[in-house]
N, C-alpha and C positions, 0 to 999 in steps of 0.2 A: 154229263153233269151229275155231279152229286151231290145232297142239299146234305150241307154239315150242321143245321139249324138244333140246337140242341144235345149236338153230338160232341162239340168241342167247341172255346172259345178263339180257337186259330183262324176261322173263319167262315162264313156262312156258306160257300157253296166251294165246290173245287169240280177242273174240268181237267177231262185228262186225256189226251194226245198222241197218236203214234208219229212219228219221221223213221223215213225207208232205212237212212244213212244218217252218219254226226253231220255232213252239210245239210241234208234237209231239218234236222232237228232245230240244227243252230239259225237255219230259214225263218219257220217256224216261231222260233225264239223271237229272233227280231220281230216281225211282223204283229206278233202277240207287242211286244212291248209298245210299238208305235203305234197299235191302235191304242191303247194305253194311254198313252203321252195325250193323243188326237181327243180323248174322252176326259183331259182333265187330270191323270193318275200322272201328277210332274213325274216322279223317280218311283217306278215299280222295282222292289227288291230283287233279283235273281241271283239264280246261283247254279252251277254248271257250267257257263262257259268260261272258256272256250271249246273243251273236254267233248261237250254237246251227246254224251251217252244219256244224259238226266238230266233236263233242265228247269227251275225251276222258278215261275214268277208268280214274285206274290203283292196284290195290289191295296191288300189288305179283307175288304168282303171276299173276293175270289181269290181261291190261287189256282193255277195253272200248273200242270206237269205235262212235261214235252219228251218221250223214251221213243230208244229206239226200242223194237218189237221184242229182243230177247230181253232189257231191261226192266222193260214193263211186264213180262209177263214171270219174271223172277220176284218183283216186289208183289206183284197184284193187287195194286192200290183198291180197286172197285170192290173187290171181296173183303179187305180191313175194315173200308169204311161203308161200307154198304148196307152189312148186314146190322141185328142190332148189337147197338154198342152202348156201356155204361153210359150214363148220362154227365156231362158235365157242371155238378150242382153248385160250384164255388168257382169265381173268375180266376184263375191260375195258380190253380190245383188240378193236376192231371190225376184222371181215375184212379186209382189203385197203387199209384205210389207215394211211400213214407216220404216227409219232409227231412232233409237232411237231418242228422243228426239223434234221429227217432229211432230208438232202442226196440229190439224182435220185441214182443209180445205187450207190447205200450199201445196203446189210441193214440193216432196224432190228432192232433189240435184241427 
């Protein structure tokens, strides 16, 4: 588990998951979603299957990511967000990038 609390407004916490194979990922997959369902979260967003190399559900506080091992450890989610990260001072406004349309050497807004 990793606490996003400050770190981005996508979501408060994200957990992240190995499966051996795409069957076990896409296992995985469901299982996460039905507990889901079982807790209240009617339609958890995902995204990867059927594919099941990366999958991804997001219930809105948590998301979840489901890889298979060579997946995951080509992204290496736990090292992006882990360590420290700009802070997210403005509800949807990503750190460090210009708003469309914002000219090199201008302040955005």
């Amino acid at each position: 588990m990793i606490d996003l609390a400050g770190k981005t407004s996508l979501a408060d916490t994200m957990a992240i998951a190995t499966g051996r194979s795409n069957t076990h990922v896409g296992a995985i997959a469901e299982r996460v979603i039905k507990a889901c369902k079982e807790t209240g979260v009617a339609a958890p967003r995902v995204e990867g299957m059927p594919h099941n190399d990366w999958v991804l559900v997001d219930t809105g506080d948590l998301i979840v990511h489901i890889f298979r091992p060579e997946v995951r450890q080509f992204y290496n989610l736990e090292k992006m967000w882990s360590g420290d990260r700009p802070t997210d001072k403005s509800v949807g406004k990503a750190v460090g990038v210009k708003p469309v349309g914002a000219k090199a050497g201008r302040k955005a807004d």
